[in-house]
VMD Tcl script that draws the C-alpha trace (Angstrom):
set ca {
  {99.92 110.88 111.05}
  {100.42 107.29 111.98}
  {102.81 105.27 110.18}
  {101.65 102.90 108.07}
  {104.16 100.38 109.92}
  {101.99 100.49 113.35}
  {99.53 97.70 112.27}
  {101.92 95.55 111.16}
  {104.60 96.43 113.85}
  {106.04 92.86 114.76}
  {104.77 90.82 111.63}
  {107.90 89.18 109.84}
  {105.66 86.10 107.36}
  {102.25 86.39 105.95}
  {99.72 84.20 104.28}
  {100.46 85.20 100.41}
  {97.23 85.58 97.74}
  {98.95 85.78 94.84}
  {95.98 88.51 92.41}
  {96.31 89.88 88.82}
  {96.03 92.88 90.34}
  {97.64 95.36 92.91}
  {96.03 96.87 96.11}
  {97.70 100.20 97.01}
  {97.72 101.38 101.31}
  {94.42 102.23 101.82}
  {92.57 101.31 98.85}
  {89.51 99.28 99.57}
  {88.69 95.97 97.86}
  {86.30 93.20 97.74}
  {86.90 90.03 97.17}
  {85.30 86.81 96.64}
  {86.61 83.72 97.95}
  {85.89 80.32 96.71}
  {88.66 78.33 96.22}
  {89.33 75.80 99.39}
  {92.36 76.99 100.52}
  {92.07 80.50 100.80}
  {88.60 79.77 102.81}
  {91.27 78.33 105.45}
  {93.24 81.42 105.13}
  {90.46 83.59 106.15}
  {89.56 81.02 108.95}
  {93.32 81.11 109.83}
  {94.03 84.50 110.18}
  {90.72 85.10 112.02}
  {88.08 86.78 109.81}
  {87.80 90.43 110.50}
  {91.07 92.40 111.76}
  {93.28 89.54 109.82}
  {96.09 90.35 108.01}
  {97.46 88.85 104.67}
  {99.53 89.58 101.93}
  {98.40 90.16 98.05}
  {101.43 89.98 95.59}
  {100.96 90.80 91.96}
  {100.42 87.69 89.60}
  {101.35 87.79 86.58}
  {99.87 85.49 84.05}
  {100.94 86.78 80.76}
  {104.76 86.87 82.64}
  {104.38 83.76 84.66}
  {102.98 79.69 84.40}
  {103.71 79.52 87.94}
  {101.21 80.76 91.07}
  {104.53 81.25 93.14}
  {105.42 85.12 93.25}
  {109.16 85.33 93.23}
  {111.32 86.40 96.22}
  {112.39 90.14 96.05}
  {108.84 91.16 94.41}
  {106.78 93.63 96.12}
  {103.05 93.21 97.46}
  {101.12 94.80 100.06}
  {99.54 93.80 102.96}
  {95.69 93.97 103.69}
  {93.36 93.88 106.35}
  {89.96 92.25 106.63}
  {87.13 95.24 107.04}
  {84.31 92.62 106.57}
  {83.25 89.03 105.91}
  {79.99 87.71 104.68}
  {79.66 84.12 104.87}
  {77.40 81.87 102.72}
  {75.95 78.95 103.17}
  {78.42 76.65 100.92}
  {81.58 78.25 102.73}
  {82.05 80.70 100.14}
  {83.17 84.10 101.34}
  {82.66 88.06 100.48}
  {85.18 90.13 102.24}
  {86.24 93.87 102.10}
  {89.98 94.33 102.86}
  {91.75 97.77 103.14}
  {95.58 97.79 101.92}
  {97.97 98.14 104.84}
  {101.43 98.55 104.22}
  {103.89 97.16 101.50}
  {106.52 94.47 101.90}
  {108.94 93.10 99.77}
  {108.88 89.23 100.04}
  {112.05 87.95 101.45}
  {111.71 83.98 101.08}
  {108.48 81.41 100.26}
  {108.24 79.09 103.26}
  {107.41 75.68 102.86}
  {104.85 74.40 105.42}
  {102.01 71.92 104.99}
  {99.92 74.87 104.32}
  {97.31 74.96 101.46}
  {98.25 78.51 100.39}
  {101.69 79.95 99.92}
  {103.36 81.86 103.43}
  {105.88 84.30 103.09}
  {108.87 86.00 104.97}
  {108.46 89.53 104.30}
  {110.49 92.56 105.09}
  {107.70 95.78 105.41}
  {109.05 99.42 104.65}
  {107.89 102.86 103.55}
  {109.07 105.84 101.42}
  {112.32 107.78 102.54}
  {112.88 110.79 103.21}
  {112.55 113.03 100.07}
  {116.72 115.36 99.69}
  {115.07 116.72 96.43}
  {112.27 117.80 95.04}
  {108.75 119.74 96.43}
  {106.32 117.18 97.26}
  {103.95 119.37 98.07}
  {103.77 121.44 94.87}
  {103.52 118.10 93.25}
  {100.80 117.51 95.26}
  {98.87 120.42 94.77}
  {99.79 119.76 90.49}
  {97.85 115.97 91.10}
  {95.16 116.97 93.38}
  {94.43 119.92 90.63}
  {95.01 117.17 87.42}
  {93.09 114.80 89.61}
  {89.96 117.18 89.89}
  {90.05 118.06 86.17}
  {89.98 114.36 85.64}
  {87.21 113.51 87.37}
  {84.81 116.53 86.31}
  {85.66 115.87 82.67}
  {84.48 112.01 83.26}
  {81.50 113.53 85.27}
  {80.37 115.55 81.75}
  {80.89 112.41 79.71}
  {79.20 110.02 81.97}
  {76.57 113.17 82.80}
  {76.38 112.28 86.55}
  {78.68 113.25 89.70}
  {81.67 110.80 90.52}
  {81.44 110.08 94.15}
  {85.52 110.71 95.21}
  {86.93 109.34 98.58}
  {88.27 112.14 100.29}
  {91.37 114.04 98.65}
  {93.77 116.19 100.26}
  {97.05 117.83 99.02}
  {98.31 118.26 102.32}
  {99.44 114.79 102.58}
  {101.87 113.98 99.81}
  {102.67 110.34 100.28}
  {98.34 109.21 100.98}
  {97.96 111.71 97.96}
  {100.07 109.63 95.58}
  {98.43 106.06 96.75}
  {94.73 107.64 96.41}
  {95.50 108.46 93.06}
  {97.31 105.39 92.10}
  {94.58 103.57 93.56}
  {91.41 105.19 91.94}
  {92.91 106.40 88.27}
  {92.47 102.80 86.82}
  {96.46 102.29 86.05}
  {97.09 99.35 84.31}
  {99.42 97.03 87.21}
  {102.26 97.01 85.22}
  {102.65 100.96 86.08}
  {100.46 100.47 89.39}
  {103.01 98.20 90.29}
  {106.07 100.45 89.60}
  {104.25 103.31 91.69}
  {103.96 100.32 94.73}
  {107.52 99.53 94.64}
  {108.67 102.97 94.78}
  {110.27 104.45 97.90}
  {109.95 108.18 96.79}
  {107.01 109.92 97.25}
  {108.33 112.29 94.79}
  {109.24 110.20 91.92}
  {105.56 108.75 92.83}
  {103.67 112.03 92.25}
  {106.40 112.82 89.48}
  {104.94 109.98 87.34}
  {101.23 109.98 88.36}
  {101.61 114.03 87.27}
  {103.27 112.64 83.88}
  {100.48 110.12 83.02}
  {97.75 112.21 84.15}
  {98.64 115.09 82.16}
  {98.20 113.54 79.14}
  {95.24 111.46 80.12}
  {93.05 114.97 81.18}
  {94.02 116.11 77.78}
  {92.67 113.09 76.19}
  {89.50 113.14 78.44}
  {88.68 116.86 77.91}
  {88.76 116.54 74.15}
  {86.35 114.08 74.37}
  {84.36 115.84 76.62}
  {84.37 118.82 74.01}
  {83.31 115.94 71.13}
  {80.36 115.22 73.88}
  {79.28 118.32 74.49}
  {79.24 119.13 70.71}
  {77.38 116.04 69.75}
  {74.85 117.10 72.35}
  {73.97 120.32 70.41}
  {74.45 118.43 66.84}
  {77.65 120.51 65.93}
  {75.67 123.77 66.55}
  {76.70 125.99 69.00}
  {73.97 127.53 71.25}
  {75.80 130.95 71.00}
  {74.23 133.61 69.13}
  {76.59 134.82 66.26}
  {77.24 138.62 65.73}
  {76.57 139.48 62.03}
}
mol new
graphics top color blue
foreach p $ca { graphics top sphere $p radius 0.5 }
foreach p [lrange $ca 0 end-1] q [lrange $ca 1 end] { graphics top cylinder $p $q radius 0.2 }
display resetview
């Protein structure tokens, strides 16, 4: 498996694009880009293959658009741009790899550029990874077929495998709808354990939640009468 250092190998600043929201390594976004200054981004950093940073903004925490130093984004790539006519832009970006900003720099810039240090998860001493992963992959599963019932119509899921630990933990983080404060918390993490540890904890008593209501469905379906013959 490639590290998810390779495509940023060499990169020390980024553009920053400060979001109220957090993009995980390999989740895949759109976004739509209107205001003037991050249209010169994408123009600066070349369209598709360009690289940028997306660090968590916090409105409720924070007046100011400025992210501060020592916070925790990740990087993303441009997968796609669609141009209109009044300069406008739809992209598709895929996250990267995280960094942890190091220092704002001040340039004459429209947008905010950052010194940022990149870095991954360590080296689990404790703990079985992959039994965790095999616990989310199963919670994960139970998850999405009890949404399936409600909704009555097959979730499309990216693919899953609990072979892979760490790309298991961002999947899930990515795709389970986490509020960002906790989405956030999973980001800045550098154990892949404590990572599945606390996805396992959340999602155990989310299924639970889910499956009830997926009983309440089912019986509302049949009017509270079961379709079982009774033995008398």
């Amino acid at each position: 498996m490639n590290s998810s250092l390779d495509k940023v190998a060499g990169i020390t600043d980024l553009p920053i694009f400060p979001l109220p929201l957090v993009i995980m390594p390999n989740e895949i976004l759109p976004l739509h880009l209107f205001e003037r200054r991050y249209r010169q981004m994408l123009d600066d950093i070349g369209g598709v293959g360009g690289i940028f940073g997306i660090t968590l903004l916090d409105h409720e925490s924070s007046l100011s658009e400025r992210p501060e130093v020592g916070s925790v984004g990740c990087a993303a790539e441009i997968r796609d741009v669609q141009t209109m006519d009044d300069g406008r832009s739809n992209i598709i970006i895929i996250g990267v790899a995280r960094y942890r900003l190091v220092d704002l720099i001040d340039d004459d810039k429209p947008y905010l550029y950052g010194d940022v240090a990149f870095f991954e998860d360590e080296p689990d001493e404790s703990g079985d990874p992959e039994n965790l992963a095999g616990e989310v992959f199963d919670l994960f599963m139970r998850m999405a077929n009890a949404v399936s019932k409600i909704n009555g119509s097959r979730i499309k899921l990216p693919e899953i495998s609990r072979s892979d630990p760490e790309s298991l933990s961002f999947l899930a983080a990515a795709t389970l709808g986490f509020e960002n404060e906790l989405k956030y918390r999973l980001l800045e993490m550098t154990s892949t354990v404590e990572r599945l540890e606390s996805i396992r904890k959340t999602l155990i008593q989310s299924v639970k939640q889910i499956e009830d209501r997926t009983d309440i469905v089912a019986a509302a379906k049949t009017n509270g009468h079961s379709k079982k013959k009774l033995d008398i």
